[in-house]
DSSP file (Angstrom, degrees, kcal/mol; ACC not computed):
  #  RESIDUE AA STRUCTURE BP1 BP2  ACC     N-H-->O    O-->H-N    N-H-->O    O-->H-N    TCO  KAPPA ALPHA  PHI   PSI    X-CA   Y-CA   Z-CA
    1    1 A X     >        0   0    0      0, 0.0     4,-2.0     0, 0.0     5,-0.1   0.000 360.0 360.0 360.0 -35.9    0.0    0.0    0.0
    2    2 A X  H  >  +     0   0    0      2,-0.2     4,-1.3     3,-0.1     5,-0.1   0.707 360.0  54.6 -78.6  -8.2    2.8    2.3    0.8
    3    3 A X  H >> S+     0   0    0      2,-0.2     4,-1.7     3,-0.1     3,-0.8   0.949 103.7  59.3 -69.7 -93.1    4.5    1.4   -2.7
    4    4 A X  H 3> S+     0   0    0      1,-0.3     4,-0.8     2,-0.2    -2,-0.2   0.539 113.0  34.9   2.4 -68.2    1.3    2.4   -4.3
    5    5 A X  H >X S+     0   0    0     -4,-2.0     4,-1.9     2,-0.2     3,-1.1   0.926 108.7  60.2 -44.0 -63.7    1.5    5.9   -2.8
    6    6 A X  H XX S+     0   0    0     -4,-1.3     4,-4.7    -3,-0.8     3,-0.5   0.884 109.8  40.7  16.5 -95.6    4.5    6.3   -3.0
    7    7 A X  H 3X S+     0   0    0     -4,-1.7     4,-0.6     1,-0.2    -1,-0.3   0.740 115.0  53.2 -38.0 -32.3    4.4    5.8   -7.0
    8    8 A X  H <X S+     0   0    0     -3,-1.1     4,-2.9    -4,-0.8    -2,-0.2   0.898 108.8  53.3 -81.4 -33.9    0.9    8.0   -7.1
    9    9 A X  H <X S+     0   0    0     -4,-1.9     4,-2.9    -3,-0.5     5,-0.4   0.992 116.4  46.0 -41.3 -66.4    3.1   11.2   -4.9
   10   10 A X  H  < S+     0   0    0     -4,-4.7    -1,-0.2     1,-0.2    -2,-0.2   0.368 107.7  46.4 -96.6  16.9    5.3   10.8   -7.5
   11   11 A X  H  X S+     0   0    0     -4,-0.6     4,-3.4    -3,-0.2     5,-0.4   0.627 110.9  56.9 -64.6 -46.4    3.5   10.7  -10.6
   12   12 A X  H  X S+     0   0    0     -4,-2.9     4,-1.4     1,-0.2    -2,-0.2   0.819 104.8  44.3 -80.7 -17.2    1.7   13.5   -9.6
   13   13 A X  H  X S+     0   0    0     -4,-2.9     4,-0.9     2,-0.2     5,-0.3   0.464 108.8  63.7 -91.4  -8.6    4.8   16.2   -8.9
   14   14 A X  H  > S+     0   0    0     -5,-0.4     4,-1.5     2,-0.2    -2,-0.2   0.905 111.1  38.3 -61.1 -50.8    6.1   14.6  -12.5
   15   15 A X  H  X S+     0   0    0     -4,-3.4     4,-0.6     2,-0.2    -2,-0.2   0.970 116.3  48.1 -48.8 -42.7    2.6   16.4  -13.7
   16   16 A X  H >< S+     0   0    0     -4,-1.4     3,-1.2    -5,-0.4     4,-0.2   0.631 116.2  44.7 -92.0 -90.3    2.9   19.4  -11.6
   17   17 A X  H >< S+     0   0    0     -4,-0.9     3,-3.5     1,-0.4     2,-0.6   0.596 108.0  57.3 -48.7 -68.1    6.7   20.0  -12.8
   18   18 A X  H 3< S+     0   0    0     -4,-1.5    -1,-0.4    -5,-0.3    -2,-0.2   0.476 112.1  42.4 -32.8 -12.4    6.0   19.4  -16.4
   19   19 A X  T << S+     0   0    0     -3,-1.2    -1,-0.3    -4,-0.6    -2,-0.2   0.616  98.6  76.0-118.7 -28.1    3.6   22.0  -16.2
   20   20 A X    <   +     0   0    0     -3,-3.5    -2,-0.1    -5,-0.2    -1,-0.1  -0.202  63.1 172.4 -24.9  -3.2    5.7   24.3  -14.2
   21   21 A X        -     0   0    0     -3,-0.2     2,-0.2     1,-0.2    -3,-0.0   0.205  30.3-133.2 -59.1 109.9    8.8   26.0  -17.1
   22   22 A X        -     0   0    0      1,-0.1     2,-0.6     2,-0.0    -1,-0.2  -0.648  25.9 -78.2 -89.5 158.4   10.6   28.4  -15.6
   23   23 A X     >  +     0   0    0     -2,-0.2     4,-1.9     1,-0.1     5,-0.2  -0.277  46.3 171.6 -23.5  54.8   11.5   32.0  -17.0
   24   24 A X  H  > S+     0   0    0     -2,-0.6     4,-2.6     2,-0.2    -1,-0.1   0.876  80.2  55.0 -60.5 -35.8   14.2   31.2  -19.2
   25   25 A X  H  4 S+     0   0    0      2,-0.1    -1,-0.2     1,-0.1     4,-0.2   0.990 111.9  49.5 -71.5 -40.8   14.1   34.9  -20.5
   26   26 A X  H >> S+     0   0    0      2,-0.2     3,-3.2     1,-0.2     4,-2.2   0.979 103.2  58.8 -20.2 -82.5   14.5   36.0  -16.6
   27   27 A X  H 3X S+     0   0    0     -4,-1.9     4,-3.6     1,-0.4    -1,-0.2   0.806 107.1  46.2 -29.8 -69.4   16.9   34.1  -16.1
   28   28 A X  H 3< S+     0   0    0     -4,-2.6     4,-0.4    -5,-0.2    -1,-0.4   0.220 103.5  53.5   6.8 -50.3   18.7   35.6  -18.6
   29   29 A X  H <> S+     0   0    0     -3,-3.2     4,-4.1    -4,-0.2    -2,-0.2   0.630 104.3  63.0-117.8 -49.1   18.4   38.8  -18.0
   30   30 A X  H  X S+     0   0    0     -4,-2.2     4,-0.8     2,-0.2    -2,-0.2   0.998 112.2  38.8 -31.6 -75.5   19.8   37.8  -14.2
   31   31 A X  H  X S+     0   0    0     -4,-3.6     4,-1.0     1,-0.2    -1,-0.2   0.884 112.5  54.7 -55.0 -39.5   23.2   36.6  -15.7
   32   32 A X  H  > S+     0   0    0     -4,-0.4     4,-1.1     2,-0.2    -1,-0.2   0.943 108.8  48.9 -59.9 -64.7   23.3   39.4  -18.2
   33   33 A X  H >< S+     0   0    0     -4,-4.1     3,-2.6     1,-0.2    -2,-0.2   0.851 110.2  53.2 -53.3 -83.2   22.9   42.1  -15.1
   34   34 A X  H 3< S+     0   0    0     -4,-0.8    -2,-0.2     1,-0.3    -1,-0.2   0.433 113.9  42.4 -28.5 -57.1   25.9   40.2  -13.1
   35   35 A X  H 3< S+     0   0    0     -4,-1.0     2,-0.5    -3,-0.2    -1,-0.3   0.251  99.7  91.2-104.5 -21.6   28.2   40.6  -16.1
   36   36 A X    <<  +     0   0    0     -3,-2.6     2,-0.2    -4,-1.1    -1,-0.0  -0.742  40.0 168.4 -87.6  97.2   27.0   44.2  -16.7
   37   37 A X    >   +     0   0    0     -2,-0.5     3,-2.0     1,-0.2    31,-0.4  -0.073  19.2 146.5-123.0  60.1   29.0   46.9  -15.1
   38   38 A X  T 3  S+     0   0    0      1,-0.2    31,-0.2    -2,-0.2    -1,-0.2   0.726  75.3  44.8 -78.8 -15.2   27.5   49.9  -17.0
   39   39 A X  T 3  S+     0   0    0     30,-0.1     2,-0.3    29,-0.1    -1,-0.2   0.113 116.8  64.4 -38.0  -3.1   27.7   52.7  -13.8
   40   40 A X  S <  S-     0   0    0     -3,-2.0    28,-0.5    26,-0.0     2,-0.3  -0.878  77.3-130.1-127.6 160.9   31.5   51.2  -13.2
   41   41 A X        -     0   0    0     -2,-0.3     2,-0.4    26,-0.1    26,-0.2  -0.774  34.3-148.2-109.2 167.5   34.8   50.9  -14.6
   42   42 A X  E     +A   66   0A   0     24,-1.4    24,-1.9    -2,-0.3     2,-0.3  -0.952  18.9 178.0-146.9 123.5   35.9   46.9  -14.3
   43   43 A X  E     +A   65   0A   0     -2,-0.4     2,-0.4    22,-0.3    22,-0.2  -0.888   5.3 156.9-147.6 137.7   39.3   46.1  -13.9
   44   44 A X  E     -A   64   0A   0     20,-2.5    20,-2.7    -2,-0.3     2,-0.8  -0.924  39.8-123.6-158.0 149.6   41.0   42.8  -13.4
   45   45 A X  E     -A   63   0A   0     -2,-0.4     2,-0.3    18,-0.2    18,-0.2  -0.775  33.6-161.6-100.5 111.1   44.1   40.7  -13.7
   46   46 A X  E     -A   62   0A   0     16,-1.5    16,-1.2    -2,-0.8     2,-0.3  -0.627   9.4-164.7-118.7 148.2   43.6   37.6  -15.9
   47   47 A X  E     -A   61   0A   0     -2,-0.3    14,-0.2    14,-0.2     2,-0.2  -0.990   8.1-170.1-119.2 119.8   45.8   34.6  -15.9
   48   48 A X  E     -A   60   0A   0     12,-0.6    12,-0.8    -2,-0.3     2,-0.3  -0.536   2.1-173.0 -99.1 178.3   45.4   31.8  -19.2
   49   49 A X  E     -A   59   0A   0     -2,-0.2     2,-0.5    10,-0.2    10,-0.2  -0.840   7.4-175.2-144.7 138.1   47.1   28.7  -18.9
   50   50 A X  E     -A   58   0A   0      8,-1.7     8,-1.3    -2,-0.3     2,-0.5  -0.991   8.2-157.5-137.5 160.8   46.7   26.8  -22.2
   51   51 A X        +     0   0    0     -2,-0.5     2,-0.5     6,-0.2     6,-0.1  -0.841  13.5 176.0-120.0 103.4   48.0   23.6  -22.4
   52   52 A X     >  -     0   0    0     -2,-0.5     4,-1.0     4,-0.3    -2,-0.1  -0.943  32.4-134.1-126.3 146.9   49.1   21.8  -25.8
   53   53 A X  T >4 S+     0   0    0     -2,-0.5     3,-1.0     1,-0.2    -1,-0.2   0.942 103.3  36.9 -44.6 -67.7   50.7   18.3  -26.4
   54   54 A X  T 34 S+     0   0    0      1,-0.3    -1,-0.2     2,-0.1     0, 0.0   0.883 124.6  30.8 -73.5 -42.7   53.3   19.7  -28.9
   55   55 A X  T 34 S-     0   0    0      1,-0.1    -1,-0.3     3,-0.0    -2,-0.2   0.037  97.7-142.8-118.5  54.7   54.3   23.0  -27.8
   56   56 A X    <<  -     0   0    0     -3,-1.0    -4,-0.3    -4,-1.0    -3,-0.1   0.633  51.7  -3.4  49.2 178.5   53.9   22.3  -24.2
   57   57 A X        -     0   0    0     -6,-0.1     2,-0.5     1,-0.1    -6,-0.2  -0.046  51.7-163.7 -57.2 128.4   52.4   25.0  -21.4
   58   58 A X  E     -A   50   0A   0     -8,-1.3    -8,-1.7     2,-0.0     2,-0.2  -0.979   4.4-169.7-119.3 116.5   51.6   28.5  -22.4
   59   59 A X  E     +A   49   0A   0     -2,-0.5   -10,-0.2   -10,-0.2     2,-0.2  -0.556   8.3 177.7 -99.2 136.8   51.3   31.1  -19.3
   60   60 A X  E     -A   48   0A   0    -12,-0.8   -12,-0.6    -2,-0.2    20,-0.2  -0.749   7.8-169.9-152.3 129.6   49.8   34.5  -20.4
   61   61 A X  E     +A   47   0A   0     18,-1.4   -14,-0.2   -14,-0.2     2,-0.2  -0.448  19.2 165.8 -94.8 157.8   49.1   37.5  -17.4
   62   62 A X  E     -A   46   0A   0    -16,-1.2   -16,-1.5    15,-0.2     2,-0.4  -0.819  30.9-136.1-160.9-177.8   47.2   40.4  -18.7
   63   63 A X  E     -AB  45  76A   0     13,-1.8    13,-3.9   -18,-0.2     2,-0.3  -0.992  20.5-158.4-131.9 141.9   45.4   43.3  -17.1
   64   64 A X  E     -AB  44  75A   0    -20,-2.7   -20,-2.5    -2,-0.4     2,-0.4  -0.905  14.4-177.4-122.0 147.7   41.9   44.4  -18.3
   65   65 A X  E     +AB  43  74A   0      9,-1.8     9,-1.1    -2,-0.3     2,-0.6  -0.899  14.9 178.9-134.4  99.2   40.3   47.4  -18.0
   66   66 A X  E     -AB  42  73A   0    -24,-1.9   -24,-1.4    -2,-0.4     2,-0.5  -0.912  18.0-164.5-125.2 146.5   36.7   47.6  -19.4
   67   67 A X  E   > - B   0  72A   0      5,-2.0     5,-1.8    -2,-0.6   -26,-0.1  -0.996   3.6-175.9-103.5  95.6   33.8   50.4  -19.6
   68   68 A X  T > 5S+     0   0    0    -28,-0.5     3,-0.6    -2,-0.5   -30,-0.2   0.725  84.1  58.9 -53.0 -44.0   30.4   49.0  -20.4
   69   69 A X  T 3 5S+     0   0    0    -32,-0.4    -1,-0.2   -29,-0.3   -31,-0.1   0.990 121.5  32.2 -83.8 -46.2   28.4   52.6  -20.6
   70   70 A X  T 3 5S-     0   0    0      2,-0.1    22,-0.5   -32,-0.1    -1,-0.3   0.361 105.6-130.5 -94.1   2.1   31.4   53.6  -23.7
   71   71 A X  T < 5 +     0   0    0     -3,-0.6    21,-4.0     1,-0.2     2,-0.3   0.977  66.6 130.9  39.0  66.1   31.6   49.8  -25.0
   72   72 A X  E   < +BC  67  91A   0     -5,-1.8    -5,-2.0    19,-0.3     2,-0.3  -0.998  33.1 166.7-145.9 134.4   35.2   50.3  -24.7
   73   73 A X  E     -BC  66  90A   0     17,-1.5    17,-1.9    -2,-0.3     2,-0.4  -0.962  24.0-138.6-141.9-167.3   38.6   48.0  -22.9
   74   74 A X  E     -BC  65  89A   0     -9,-1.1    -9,-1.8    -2,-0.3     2,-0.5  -0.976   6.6-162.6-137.1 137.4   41.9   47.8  -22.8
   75   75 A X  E     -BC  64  88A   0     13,-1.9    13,-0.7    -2,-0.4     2,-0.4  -0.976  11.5-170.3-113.9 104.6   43.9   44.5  -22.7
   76   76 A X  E     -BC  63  87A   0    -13,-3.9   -13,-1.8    -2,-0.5     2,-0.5  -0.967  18.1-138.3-113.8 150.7   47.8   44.9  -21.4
   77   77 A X        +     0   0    0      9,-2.4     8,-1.2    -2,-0.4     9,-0.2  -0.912  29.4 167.5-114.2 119.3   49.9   41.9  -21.9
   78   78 A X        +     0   0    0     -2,-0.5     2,-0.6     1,-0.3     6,-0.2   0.637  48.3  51.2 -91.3 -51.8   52.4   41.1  -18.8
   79   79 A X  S    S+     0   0    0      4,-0.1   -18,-1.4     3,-0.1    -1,-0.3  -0.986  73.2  65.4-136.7 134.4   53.8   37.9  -18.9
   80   80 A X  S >  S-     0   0    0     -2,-0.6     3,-1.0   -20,-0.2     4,-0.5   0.397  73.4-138.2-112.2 146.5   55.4   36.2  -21.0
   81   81 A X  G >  S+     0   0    0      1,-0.2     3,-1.5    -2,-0.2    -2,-0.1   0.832 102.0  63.7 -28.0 -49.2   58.3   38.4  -21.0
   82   82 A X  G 3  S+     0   0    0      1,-0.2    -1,-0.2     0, 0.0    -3,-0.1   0.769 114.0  32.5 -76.0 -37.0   58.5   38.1  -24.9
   83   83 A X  G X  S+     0   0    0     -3,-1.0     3,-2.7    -5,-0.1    -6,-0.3   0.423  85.3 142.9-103.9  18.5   54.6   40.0  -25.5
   84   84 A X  T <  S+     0   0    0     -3,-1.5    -6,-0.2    -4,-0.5     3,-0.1  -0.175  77.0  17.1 -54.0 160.8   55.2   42.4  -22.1
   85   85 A X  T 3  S+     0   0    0     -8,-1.2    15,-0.4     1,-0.3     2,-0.4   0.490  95.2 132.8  48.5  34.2   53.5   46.0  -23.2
   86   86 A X    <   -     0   0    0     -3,-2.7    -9,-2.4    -9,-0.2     2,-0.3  -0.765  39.4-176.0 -65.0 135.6   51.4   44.1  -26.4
   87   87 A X  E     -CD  76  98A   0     11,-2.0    11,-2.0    -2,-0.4     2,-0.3  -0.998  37.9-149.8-152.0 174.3   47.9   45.4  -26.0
   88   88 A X  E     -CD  75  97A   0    -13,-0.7   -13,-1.9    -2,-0.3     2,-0.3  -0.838  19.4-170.0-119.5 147.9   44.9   45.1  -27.3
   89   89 A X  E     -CD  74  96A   0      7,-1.0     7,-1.6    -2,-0.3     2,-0.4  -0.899   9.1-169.9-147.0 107.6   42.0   48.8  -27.3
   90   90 A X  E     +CD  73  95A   0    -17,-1.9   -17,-1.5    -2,-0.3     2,-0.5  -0.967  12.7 177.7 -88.6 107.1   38.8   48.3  -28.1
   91   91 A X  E >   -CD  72  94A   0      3,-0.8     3,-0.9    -2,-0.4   -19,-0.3  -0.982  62.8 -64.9-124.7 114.3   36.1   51.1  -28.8
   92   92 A X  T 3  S-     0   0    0    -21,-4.0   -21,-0.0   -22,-0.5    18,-0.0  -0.115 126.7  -2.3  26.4-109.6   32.8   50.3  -29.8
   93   93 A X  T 3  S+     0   0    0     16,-0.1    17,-1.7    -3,-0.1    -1,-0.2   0.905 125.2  95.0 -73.6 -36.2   33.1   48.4  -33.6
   94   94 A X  E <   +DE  91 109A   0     -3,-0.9    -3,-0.8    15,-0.2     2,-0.2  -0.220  47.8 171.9 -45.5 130.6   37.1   49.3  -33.3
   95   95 A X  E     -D   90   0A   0     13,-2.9    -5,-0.3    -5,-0.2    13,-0.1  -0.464   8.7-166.0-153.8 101.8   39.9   47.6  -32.2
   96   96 A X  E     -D   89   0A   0     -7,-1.6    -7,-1.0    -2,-0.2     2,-0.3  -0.020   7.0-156.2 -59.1 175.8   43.6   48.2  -32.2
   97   97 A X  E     -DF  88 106A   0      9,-1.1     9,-1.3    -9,-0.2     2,-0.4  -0.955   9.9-159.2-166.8 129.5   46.5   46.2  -31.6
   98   98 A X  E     -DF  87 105A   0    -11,-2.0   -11,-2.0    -2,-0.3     2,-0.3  -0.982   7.2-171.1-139.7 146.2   50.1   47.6  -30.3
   99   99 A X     >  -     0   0    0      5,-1.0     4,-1.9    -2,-0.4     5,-0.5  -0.888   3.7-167.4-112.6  80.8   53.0   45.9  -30.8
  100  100 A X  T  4 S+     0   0    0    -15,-0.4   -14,-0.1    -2,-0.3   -15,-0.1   0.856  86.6  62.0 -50.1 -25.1   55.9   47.8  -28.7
  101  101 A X  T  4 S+     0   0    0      1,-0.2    -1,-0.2     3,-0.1   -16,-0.0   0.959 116.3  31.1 -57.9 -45.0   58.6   46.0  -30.3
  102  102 A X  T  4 S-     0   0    0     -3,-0.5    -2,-0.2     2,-0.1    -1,-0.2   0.282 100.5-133.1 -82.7  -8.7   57.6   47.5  -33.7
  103  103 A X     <  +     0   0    0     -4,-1.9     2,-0.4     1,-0.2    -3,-0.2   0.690  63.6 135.6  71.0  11.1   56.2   50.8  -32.2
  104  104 A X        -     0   0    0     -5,-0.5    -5,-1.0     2,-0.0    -1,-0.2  -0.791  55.8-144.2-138.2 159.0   53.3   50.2  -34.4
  105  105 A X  E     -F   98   0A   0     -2,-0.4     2,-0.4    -7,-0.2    -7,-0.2  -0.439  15.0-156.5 -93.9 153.8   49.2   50.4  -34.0
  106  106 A X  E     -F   97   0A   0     -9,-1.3    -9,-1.1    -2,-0.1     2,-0.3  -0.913  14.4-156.0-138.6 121.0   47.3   47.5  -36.1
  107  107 A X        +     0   0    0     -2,-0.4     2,-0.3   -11,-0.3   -11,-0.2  -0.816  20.6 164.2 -70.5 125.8   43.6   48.9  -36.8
  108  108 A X        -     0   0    0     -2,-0.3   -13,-2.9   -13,-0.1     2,-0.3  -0.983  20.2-145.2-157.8 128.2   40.8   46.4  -37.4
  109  109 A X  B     -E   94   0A   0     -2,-0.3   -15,-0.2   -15,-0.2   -16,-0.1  -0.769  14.3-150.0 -99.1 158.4   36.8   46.8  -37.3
  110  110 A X              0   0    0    -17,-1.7   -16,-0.1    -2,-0.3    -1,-0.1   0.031 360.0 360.0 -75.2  -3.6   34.5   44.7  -36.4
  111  111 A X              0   0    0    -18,-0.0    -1,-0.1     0, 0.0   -17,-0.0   0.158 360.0 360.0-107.2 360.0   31.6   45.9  -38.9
């Protein structure tokens, strides 16, 4: 008898979920606000690791600087020694590229 129930409990909260779909655009909208820092300036110190069979571990530091409300950052490259003061400036559909060894700016849209 208690089987019976049991089984009927839990037929019936399989209905009532199934009928239940949560907010997927909410939800949404939630992560989008964490991620979103348009009243602030955002800055942060990023560590990759990438790891490949053949040319073994690649470490790269950078520091980021991004502005949401001007759809604008800045990328500076730290470590490895060998891309120190590469960065990357992004301004809306823009985005530049400096190379310090070469002194020279590399311009590229996005459009």
């Amino acid at each position: 008898m208690k089987q019976i129930i049991a089984v009927i409990i839990l037929a019936f909260a399989g209905i009532a979920s199934a009928f239940t779909q949560p907010d997927f655009h909410a939800m949404l909208e939630s992560i989008d606000s964490q991620a979103n820092f348009n009243n602030r300036d955002f800055s942060s110190r990023m560590t990759m690791i990438r790891e490949d069979p053949e040319t073994g571990i690649e470490k790269t530091v950078s520091r980021q600087f991004r502005r949401d409300r001007n759809d604008s950052f800045v990328i500076l490259i730290e470590e490895p020694e060998v891309k120190r003061g590469q960065g990357y400036l992004r301004v809306s559909d823009n985005l530049w590229f400096y190379d310090p060894e070469s002194r020279i700016f590399t311009h590229s849209s996005m459009k």
